[in-house]
ZAKE-609785 format. One line per field, with one value per residue (C-alpha): residue number from 0; z, x, y. Coordinates in nm, 3 decimals, decimal comma. Last residue first. Layout:
# ZAKE-609785
nr: NUM;...
zz: Z;...
xx: X;...
yy: Y;...
This chain:
# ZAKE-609785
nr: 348;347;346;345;344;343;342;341;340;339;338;337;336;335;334;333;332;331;330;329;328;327;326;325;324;323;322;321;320;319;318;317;316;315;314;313;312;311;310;309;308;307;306;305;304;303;302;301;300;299;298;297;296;295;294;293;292;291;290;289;288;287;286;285;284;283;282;281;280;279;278;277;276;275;274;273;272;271;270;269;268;267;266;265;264;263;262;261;260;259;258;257;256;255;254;253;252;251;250;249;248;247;246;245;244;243;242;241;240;239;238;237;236;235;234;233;232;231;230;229;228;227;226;225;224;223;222;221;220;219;218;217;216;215;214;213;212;211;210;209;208;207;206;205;204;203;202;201;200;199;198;197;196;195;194;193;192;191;190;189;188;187;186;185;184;183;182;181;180;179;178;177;176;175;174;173;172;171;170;169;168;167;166;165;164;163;162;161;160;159;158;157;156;155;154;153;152;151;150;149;148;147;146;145;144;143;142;141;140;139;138;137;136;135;134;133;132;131;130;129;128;127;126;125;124;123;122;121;120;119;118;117;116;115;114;113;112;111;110;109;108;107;106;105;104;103;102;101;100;99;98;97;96;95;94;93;92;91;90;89;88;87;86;85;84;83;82;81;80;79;78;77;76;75;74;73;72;71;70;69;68;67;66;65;64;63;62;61;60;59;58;57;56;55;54;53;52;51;50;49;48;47;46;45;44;43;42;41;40;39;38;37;36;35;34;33;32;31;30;29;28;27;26;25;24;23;22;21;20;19;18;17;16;15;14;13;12;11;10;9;8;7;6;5;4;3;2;1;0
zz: -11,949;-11,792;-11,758;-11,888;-12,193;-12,268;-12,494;-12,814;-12,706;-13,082;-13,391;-13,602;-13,856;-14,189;-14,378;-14,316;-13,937;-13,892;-14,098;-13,890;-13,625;-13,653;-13,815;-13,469;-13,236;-13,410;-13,314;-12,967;-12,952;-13,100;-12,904;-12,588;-12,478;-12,614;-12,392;-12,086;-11,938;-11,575;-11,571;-11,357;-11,084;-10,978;-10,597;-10,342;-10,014;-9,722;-9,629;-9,580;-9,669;-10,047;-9,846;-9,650;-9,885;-9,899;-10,275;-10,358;-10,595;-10,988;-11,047;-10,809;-10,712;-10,775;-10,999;-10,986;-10,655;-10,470;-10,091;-9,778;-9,521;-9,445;-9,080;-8,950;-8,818;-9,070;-9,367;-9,248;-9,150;-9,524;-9,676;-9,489;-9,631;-9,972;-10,023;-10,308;-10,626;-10,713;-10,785;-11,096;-11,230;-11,166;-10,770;-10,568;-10,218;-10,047;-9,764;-9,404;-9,189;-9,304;-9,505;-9,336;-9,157;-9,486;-9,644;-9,356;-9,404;-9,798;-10,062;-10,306;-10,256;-10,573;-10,742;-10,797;-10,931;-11,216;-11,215;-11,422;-11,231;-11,201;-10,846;-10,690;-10,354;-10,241;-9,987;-10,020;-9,763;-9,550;-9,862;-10,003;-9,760;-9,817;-10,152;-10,201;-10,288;-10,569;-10,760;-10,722;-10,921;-10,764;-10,922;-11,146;-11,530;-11,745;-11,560;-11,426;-11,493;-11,201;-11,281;-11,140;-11,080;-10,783;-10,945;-10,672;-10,786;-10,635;-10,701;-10,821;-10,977;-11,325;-11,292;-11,239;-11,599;-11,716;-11,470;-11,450;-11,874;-11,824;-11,525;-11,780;-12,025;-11,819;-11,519;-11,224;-10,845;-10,852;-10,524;-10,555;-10,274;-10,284;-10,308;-10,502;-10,440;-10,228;-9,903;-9,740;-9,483;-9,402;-8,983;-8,930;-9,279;-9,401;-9,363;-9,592;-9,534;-9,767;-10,035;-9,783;-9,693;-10,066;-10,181;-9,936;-10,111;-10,080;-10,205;-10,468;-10,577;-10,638;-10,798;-11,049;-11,143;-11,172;-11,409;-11,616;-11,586;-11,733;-11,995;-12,134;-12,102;-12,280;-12,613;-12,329;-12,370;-12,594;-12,664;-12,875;-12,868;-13,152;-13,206;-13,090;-12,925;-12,698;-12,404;-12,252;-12,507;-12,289;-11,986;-12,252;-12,263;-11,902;-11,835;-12,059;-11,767;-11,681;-12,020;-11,885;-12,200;-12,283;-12,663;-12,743;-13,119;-13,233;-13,444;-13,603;-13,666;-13,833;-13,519;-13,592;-13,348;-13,039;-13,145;-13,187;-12,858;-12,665;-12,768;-12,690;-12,328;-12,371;-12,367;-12,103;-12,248;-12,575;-12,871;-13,016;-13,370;-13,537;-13,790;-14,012;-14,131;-14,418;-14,242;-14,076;-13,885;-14,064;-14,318;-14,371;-14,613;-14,401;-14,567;-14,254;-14,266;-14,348;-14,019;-13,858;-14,083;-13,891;-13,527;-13,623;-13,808;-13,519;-13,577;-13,224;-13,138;-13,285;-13,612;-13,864;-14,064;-14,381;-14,409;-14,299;-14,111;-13,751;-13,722;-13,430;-13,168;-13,203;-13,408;-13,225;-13,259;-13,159;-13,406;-13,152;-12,831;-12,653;-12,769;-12,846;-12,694;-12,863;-13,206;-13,200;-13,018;-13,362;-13,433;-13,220;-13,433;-13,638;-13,575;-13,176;-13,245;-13,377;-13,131;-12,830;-12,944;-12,986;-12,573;-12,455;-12,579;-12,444;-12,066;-12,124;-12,172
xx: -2,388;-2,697;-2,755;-3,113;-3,036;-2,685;-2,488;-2,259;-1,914;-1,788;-1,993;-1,983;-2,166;-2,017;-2,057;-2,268;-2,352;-1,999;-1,796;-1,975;-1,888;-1,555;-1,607;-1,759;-1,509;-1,190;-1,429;-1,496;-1,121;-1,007;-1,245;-1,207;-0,839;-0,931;-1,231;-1,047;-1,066;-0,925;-1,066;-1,384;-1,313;-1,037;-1,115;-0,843;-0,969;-0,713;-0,764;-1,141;-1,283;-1,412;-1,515;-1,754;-2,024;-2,097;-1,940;-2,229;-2,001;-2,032;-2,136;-2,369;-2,273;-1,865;-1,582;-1,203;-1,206;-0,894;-0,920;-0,741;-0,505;-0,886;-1,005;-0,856;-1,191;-1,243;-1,151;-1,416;-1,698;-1,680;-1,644;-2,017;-2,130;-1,968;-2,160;-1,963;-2,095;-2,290;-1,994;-1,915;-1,614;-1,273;-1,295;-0,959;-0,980;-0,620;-0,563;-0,345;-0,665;-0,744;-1,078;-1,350;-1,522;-1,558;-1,742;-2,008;-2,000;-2,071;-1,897;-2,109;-2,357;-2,517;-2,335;-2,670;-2,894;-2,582;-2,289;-2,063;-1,744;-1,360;-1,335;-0,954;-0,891;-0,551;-0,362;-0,653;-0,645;-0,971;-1,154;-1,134;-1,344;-1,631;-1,606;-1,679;-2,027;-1,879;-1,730;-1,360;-1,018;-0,696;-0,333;-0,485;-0,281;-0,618;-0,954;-1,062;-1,437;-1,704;-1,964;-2,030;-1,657;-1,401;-1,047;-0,730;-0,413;-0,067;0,152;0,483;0,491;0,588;0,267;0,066;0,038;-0,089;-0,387;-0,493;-0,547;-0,742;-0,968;-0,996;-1,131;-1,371;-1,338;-1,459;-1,400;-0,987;-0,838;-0,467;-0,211;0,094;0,426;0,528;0,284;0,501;0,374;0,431;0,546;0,862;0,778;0,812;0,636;0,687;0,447;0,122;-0,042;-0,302;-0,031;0,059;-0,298;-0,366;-0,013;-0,034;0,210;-0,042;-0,351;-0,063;0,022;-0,369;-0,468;-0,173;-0,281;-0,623;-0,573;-0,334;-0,674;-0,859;-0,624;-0,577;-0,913;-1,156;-1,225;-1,317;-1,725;-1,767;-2,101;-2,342;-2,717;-2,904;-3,220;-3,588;-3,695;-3,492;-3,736;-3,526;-3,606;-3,799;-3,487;-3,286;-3,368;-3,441;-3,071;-2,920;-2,716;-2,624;-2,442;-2,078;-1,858;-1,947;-2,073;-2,356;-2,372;-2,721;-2,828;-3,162;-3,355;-3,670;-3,850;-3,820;-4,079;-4,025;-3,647;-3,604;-3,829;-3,628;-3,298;-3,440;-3,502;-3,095;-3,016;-2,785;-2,609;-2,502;-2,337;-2,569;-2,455;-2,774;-2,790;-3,113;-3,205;-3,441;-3,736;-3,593;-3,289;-3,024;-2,830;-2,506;-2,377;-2,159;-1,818;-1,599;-1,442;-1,774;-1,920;-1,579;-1,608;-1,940;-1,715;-1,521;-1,792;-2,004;-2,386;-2,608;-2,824;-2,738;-2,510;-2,766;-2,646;-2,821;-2,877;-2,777;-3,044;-2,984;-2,843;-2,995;-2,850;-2,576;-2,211;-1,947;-1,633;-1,266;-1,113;-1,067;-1,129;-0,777;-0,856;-0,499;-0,385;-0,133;-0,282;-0,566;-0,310;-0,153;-0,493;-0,408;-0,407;-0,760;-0,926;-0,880;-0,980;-1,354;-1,308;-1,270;-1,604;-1,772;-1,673;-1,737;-2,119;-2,103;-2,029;-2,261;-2,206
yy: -8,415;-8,395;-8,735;-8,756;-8,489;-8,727;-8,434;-8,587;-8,394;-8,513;-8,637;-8,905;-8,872;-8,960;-8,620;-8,366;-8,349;-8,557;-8,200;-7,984;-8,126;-8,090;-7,743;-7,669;-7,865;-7,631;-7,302;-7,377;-7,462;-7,088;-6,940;-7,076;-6,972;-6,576;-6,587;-6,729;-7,031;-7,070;-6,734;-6,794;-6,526;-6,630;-6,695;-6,761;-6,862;-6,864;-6,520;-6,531;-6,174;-6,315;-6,653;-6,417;-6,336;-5,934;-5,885;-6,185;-6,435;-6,341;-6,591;-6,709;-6,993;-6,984;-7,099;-7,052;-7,128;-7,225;-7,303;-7,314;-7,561;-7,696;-7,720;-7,344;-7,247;-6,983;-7,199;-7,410;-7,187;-7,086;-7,380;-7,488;-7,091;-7,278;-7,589;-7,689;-7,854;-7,563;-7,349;-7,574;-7,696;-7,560;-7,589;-7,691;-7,767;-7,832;-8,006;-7,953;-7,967;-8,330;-8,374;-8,558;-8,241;-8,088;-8,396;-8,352;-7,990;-7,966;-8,120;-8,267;-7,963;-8,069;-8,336;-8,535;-8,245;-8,188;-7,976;-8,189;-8,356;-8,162;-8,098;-8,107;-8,240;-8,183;-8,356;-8,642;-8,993;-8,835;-8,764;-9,140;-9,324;-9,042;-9,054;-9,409;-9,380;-9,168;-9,435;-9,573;-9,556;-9,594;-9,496;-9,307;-9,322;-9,438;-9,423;-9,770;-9,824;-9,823;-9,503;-9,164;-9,061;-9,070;-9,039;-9,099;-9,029;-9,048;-8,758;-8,796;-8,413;-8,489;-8,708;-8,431;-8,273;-8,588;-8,640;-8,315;-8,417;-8,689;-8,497;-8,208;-8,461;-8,629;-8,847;-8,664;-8,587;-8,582;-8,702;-8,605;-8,764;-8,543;-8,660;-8,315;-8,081;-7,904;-7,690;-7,354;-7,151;-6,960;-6,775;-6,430;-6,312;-5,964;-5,747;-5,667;-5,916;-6,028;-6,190;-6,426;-6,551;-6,622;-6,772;-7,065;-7,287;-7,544;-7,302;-7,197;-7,472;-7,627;-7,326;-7,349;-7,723;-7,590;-7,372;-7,584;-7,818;-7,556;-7,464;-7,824;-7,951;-7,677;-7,892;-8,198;-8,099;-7,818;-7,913;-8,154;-8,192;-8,386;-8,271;-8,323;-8,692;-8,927;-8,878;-8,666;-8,428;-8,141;-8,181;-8,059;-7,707;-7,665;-7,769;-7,552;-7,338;-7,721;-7,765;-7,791;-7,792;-7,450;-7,362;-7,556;-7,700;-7,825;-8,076;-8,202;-7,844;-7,949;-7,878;-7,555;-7,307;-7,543;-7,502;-7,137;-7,085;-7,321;-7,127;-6,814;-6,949;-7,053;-6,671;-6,661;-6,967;-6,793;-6,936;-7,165;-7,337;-7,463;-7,786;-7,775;-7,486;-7,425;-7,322;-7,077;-6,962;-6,694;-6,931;-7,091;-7,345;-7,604;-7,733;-7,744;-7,472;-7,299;-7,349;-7,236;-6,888;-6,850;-6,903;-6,594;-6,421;-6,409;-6,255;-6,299;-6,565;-6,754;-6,947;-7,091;-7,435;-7,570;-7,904;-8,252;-8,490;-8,570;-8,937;-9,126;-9,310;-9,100;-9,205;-9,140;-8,853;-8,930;-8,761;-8,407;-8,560;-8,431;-8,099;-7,862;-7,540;-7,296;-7,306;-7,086;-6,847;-6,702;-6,556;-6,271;-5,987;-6,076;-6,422;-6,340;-6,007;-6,212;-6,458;-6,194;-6,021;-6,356;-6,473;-6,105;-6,167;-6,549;-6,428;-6,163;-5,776
């Protein structure tokens, strides 16, 4: 079962016994839709590639009429990323289709899809983009305590420790890599904490409640000052291997690498060799490249790596938000058009 199968499954029970939950988290973009460039035109709506009548009942919500794909369609929800060569087919075979709803707020596994409108041609492109903030950054928040509280290597050993270990995030000097919603909302659950905050992102602009706010080609001065470095940025061909031996080597041996965005942006065989030679205080890794991670590669044996597997959002925390951004933008495709987690095809993002 994919990622996206176990995602409509979960929606569906979700909409049953556990609806109660679609409350619990909220999206920090919600109302704050844009207008595009230019305005798809409204129509009839086709959720694919598989039937969901959790995220179909989201369509109507927000006054859509539905319909299986064809000539009549004009808005398409997509709900699986493993699939996204279907995707291009639907769309090189419709090019009436103006907008269409991707479910992840990372939209690298679409990459192909959107490099063929970079141009500015084809439909409209909008994802899940800041819906997911609140539980991944709670994720990360957790990973980042107990990397620094060094949960992992403690849990491993099964004797009781000669020697009470550990460090508080409280003090700390946080160097987030991004400035999207999850880094808004790391942001805001830290400050209970007294951190100081450094955000490194792709473009100069100050980002609201950091203490110090710099772009990427700063990195490098900023690595050696971070307690806990916590990745947040889209997976794109310039955050590749963003932190791979050489940014390694600048980190202090008593910080923290957290991971909640993409495996890709961390080298891991260099992460590896680090954690074994005692250069990093350990790591947190909620995501990995591949997923899942190889059973044979060594950060699963390395005690001071703790990997989770990709659960900082789970199916039943997605479902309900994927669905609240859907009759969102549902309601801008046919009503006054401004639409949330609009999709740059150039940037990536």
């Amino acid at each position: 079962m994919t990622t996206s199968d176990r995602m409509s499954r979960s929606a569906e029970f979700a909409a049953g016994a556990v609806f109660s939950i679609a409350d619990q988290h909220r999206d920090p973009l919600s109302g704050q839709g844009r207008l595009p460039n230019r305005r798809p035109e409204p129509g009839e709506i086709a959720v694919a590639p598989m039937a969901s009548p959790f995220f179909s009942q989201a369509v109507t919500a927000g006054g859509g009429v539905m319909s299986e794909v064809g000539a009549n369609t004009r808005g398409l929800v997509w709900l699986s990323e493993k699939r996204a060569n279907e995707l291009a087919e639907i769309l090189q075979a419709h090019p009436s289709i103006g907008w269409v709803q991707l479910p992840w707020a990372g939209v690298d596994g679409f990459a192909d899809v959107l490099a063929r409108y970079a141009d500015g041609g084809g439909p409209l492109f909008t994802s899940a983009k800041g819906a997911y903030s609140e539980p991944v950054a709670e994720h990360a928040v957790a990973l980042a305590q107990a990397v620094l509280r060094e949960f992992a290597p403690k849990a491993r050993t099964a004797e009781w420790a000669p020697v009470r270990s550990g460090l508080s995030l409280y003090g700390r000097h946080v160097v987030i890599v991004g400035a999207g919603g999850i880094s808004a909302e790391l942001i805001r659950l830290l400050e209970p904490y007294r951190t100081t905050i450094t955000v490194v992102r792709r473009t100069a602009g100050d980002m609201p409640g950091a203490h110090r706010t710099v772009t990427v080609e700063a990195l490098h001065g900023a690595l050696p000052l971070a307690d806990v470095v916590i990745l947040a940025a889209a997976s794109t061909v310039e955050t590749r291997a963003l932190i791979g031996t050489e940014e390694l080597a600048l980190m202090q041996p008593t910080a923290a690498l957290v991971n909640i965005a993409r495996g890709a942006l961390v080298d891991q065989d260099a992460l590896a060799i680090a954690l074994r030679e005692q250069r990093l205080l350990g790591a947190g890794l909620d995501v990995t490249t591949p997923e899942p991670l190889d059973a044979d590669h060594a950060l699963w044996s390395e005690p001071r790596c703790l990997i989770t597997s990709h659960s900082a959002d789970t199916p039943e925390m997605t479902a309900p938000l994927l669905a609240r951004r859907i009759t969102e933008n549902v309601r801008a495709f046919l009503g006054d058009g401004r639409f949330v987690g609009i999709v740059d095809p150039v940037a990536g993002y």
